[in-house]
C-alpha positions as CSV (number, residue, x, y, z in Angstrom):
1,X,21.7,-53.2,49.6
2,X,21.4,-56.1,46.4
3,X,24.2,-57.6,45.1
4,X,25.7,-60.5,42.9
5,X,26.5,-62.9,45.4
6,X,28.7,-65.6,45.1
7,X,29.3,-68.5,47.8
8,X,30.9,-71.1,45.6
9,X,33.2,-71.4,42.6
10,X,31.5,-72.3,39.5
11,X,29.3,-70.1,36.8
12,X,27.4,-66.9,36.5
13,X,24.6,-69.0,36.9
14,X,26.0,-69.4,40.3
15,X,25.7,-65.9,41.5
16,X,22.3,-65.3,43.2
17,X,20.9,-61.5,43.8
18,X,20.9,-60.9,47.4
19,X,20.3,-58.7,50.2
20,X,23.8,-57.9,51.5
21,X,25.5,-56.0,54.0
22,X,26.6,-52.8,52.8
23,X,30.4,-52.3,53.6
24,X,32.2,-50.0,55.7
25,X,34.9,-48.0,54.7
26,X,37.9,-48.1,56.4
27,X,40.3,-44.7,57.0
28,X,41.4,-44.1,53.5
29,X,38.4,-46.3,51.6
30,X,35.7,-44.5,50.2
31,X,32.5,-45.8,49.6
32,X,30.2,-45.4,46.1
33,X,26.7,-45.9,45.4
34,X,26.9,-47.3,42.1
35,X,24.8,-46.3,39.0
36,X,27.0,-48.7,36.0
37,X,29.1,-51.4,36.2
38,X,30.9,-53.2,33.5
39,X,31.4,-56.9,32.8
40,X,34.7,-58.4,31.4
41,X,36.6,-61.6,30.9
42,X,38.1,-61.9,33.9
43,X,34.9,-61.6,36.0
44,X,34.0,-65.1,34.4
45,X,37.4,-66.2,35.7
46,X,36.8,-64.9,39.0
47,X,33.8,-66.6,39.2
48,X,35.1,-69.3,38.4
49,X,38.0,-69.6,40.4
50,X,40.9,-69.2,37.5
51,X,42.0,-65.7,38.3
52,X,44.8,-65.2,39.5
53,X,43.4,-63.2,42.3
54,X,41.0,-65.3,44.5
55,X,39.1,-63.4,47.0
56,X,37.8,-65.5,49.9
57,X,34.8,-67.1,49.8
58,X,31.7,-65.6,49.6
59,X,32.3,-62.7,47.9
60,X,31.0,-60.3,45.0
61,X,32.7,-60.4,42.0
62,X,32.9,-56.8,39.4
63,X,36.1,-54.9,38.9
64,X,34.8,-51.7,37.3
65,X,32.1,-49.2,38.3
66,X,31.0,-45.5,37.8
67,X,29.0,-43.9,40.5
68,X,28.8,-41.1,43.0
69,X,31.1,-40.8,46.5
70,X,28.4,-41.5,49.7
71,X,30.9,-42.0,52.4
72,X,34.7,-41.3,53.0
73,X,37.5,-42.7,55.3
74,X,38.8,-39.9,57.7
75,X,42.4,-40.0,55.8
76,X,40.8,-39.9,52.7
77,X,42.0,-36.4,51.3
78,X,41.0,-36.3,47.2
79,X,37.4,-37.3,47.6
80,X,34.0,-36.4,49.4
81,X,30.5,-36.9,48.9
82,X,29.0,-35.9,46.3
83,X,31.7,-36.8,43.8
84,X,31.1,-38.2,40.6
85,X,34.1,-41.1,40.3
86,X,35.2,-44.4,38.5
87,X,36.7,-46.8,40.4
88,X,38.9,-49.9,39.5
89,X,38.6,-52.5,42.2
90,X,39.8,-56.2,42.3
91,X,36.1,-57.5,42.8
92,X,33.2,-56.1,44.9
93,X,31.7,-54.1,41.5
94,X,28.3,-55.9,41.0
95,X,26.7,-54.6,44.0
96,X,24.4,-51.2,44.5
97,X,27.4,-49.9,46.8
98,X,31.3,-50.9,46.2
99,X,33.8,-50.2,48.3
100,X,37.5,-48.5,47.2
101,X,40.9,-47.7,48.2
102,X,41.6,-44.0,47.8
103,X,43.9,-44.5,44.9
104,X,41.6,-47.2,43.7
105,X,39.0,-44.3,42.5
106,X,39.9,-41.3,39.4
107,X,37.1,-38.3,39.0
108,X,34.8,-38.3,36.1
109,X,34.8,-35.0,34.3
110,X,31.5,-33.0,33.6
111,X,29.9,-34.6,30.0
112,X,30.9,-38.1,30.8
113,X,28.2,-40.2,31.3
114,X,28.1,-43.2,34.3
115,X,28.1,-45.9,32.2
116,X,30.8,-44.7,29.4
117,X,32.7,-44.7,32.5
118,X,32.8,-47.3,33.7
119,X,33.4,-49.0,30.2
120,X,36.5,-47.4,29.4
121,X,39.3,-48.3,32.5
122,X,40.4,-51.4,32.6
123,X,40.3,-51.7,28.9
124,X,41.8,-48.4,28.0
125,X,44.5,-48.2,31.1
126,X,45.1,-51.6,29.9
127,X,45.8,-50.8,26.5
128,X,47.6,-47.1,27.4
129,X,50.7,-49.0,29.4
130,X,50.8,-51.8,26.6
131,X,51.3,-49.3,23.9
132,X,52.9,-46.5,25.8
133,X,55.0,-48.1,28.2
134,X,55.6,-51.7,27.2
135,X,55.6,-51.4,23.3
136,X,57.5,-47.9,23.8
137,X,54.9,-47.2,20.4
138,X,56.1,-44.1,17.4
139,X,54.1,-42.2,15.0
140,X,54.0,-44.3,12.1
141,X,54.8,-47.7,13.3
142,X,52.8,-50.9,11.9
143,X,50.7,-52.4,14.9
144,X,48.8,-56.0,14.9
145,X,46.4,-56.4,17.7
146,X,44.4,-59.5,18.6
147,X,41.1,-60.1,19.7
148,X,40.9,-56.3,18.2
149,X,37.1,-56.1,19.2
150,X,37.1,-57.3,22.7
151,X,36.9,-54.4,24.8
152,X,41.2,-54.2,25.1
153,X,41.1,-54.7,21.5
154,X,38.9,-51.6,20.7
155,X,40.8,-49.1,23.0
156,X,44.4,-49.9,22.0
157,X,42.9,-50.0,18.5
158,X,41.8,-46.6,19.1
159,X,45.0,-45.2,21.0
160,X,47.3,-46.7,17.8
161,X,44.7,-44.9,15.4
162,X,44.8,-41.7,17.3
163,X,48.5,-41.9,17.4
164,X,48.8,-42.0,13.8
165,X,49.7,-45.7,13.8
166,X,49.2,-48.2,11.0
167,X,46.8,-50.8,12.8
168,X,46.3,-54.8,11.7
169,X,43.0,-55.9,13.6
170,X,43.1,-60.0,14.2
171,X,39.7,-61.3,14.3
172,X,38.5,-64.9,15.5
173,X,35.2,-63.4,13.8
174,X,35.7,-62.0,10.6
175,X,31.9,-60.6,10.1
176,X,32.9,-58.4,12.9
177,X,35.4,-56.5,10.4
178,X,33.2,-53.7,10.4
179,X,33.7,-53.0,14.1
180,X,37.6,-53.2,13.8
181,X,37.1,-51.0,11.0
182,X,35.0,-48.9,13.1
183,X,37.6,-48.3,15.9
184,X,40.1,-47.5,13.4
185,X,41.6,-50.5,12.0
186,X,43.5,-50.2,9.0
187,X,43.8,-53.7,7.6
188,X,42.1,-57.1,8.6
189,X,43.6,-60.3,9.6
190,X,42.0,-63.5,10.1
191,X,42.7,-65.5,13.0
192,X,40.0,-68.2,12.4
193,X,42.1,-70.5,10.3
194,X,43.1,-73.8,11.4
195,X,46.6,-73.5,11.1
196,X,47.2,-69.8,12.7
197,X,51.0,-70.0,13.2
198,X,51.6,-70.2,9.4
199,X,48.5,-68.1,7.9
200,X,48.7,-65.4,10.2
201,X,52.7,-64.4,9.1
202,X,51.9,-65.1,5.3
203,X,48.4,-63.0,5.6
204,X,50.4,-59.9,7.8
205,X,53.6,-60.0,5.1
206,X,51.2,-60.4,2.2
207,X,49.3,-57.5,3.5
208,X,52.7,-55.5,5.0
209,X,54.6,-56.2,1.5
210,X,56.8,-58.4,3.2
211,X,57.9,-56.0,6.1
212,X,56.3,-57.4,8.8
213,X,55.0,-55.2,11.9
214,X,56.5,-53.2,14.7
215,X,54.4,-54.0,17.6
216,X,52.2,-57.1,18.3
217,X,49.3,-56.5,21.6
218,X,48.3,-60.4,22.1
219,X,44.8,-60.8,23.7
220,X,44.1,-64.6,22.8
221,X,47.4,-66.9,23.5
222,X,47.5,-69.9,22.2
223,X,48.6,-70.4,18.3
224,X,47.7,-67.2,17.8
225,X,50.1,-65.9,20.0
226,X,52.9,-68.1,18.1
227,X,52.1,-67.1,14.4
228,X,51.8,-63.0,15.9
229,X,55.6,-63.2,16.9
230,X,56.5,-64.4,13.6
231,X,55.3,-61.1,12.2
232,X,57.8,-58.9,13.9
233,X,60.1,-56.7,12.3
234,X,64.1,-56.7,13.1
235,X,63.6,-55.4,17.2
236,X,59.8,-55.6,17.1
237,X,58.4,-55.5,20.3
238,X,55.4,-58.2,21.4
239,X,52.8,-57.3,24.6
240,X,50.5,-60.4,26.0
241,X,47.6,-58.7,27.5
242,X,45.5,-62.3,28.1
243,X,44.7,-65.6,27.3
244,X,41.1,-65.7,25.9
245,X,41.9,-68.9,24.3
246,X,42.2,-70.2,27.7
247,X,45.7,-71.7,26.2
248,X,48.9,-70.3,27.9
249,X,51.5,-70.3,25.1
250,X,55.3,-71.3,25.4
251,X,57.5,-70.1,23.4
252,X,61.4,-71.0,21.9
253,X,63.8,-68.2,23.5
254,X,66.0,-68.7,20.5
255,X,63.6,-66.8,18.4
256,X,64.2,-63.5,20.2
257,X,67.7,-63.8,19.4
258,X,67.6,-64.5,16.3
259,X,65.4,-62.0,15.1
260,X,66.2,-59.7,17.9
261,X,62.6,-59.4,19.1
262,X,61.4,-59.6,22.7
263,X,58.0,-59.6,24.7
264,X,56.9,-58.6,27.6
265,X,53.7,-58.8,29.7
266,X,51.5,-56.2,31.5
267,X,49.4,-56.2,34.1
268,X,47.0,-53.0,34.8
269,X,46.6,-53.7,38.3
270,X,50.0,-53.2,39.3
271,X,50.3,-49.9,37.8
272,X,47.2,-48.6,39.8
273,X,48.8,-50.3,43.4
274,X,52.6,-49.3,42.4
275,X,52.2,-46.4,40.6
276,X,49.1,-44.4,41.4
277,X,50.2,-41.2,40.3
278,X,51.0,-42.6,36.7
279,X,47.7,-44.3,36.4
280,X,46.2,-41.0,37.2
281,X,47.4,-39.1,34.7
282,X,46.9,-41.8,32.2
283,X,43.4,-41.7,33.2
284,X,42.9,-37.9,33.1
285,X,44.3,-38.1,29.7
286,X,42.1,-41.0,28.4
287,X,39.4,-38.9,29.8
288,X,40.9,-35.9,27.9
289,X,40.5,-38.0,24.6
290,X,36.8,-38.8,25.2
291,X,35.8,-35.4,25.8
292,X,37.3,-34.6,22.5
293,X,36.0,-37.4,20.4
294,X,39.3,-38.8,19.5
295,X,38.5,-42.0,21.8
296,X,34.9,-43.6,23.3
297,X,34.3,-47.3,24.1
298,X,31.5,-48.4,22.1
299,X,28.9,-49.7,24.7
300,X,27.2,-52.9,23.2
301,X,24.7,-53.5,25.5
302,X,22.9,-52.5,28.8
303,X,21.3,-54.9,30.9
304,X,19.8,-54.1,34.9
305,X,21.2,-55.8,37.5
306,X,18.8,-58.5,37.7
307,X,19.3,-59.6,34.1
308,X,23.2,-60.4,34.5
309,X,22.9,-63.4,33.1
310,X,22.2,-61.7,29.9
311,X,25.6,-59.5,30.4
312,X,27.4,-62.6,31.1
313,X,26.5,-64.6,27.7
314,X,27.7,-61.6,25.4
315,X,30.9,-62.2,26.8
316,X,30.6,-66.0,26.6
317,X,29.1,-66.7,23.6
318,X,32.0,-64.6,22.0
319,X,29.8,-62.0,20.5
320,X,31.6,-58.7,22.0
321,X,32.2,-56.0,19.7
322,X,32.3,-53.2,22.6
323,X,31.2,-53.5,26.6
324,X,29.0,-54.5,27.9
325,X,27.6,-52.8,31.3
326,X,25.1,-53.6,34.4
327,X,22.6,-50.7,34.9
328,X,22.2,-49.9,38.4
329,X,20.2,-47.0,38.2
330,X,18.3,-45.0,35.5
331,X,20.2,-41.7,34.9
């Protein structure tokens, strides 16, 4: 089978399109032949050698693909050939065949195409558990999201819409208002000023009449991350999803106190390893939402496998407004 090969740290340009052997699945692994695959962030990190997961050498990189079942593990019990499935893996995605764990793998219902897929799981579980679970979000509360179109942005921008939330979209690019706007976003915020701890808190009160917000979802880090927190309410609650900054903030503890704020973190991956049965019925019901119209992860751009590089620049060249997804086969 061809994959996206990679035998030393570096850059997409150092993945190479190979022959490969096609992996065996173990007793509760299942094995997909994969028809989309989508590219994010962290792939680049991966490649790169700044995840925080760091699969041995050589490997292939991909975390998310949409396919169909061609081989099961003989304790594998949900799944069987023939089944149309997403699955959420920590790398092995770029590849005509990916391996899974059992739990690593959720059914795609009838009317959902391949690659819508496997555009919406890691941003939309993502943004499900930082809304649901770590922001513990109401009906009606005022919610500032950064980075609001990257792919994480989009879907919790959706999710806060569809709850009937009041959402502020920060933007590094403010021509891509449109697309915030698009997903749902209530008010803009610009995040491309060059002093971003003091504009973003006057542009949020100006904009909130002075009230501040409920709930920040951080994507970027950074300043950005510093003048978000200053736009919390009394016991507002902050997420960090990321770091696309590439800066790691620190922050003064003696702020939380005082305005009796706190933050938390959230990783996706440990929900799908810890609690599998929680990430599945998130899934089902972010699935539920697409089928109904009330969520659906605008794909930017398709590319085939051997034009990856192509896939890779949207993301690098900061010009995402969506997903963008490897095309495996023609469906």
């Amino acid at each position: 089978m061809r994959g996206l090969f990679l035998q030393e740290l570096g850059r997409p340009e150092d993945l190479s399109l190979s022959d490969i052997s096609e992996p065996k699945p173990g007793p509760s692994d299942i094995l997909v032949d994969v028809h989309a695959a989508a590219v994010n962030f962290p792939d680049i990190l991966s490649i790169a050698g700044k995840y925080q997961l760091k699969p041995q050498l050589p490997f292939v990189p991909g975390r998310e693909a949409a396919g169909v079942v061609c081989s099961v593990g003989e304790l594998v019990s949900r799944f069987k050939t023939g089944d149309r499935v997403m699955v959420q893996v920590d790398y092995g995605a770029f590849a005509e065949k990916v391996l899974a764990k059992e739990h690593e793998a959720y059914f795609i219902p009838d009317g959902i195409a391949f690659d819508q897929a496997a555009a919406v799981g890691v941003a939309f579980q993502t943004a499900w558990f930082s809304l649901t679970d770590r922001a513990r979000i109401k009906e009606g509360e005022a919610v500032l999201i950064t980075g609001a179109t990257g792919s994480v942005g989009i879907a919790a921008t959706q999710l806060a819409s569809t709850w009937n939330c009041r959402v502020l979209a920060g933007l590094t690019t403010p021509s891509k208002a449109s697309a915030a706007r698009k997903a749902g976003a209530d008010l803009i915020i610009d995040l491309s000023t060059d002093n971003p701890r003091e504009d973003i808190r006057e542009q949020v009160m100006r904009l909130t009449g002075g009230e501040g917000v409920d709930v920040v979802l951080d994507t970027i880090g950074g300043d950005v991350f510093l003048g978000a927190m200053r736009c919390l309410r009394f016991r507002g609650r902050m997420v960090v999803v990321g770091f696309t900054s590439g800066l790691i903030p620190e922050m003064k503890t003696n702020y939380l106190l005082l305005k009796n704020i706190e933050v938390s973190g959230v990783d996706r991956t440990q929900y799908r390893d810890v609690f599998p049965t929680w990430m599945d019925e998130a899934q089902a019901q972010i699935f539920d939402y697409i089928k109904q119209n009330r969520i659906k992860m605008p794909i930017q751009a398709e590319y085939p496998l051997e034009e990856f590089l192509r896939a890779f620049d949207v993301i690098r060249e900061r010009k995402v407004e969506g997903k963008v997804v490897l095309r495996l086969k023609n469906d």
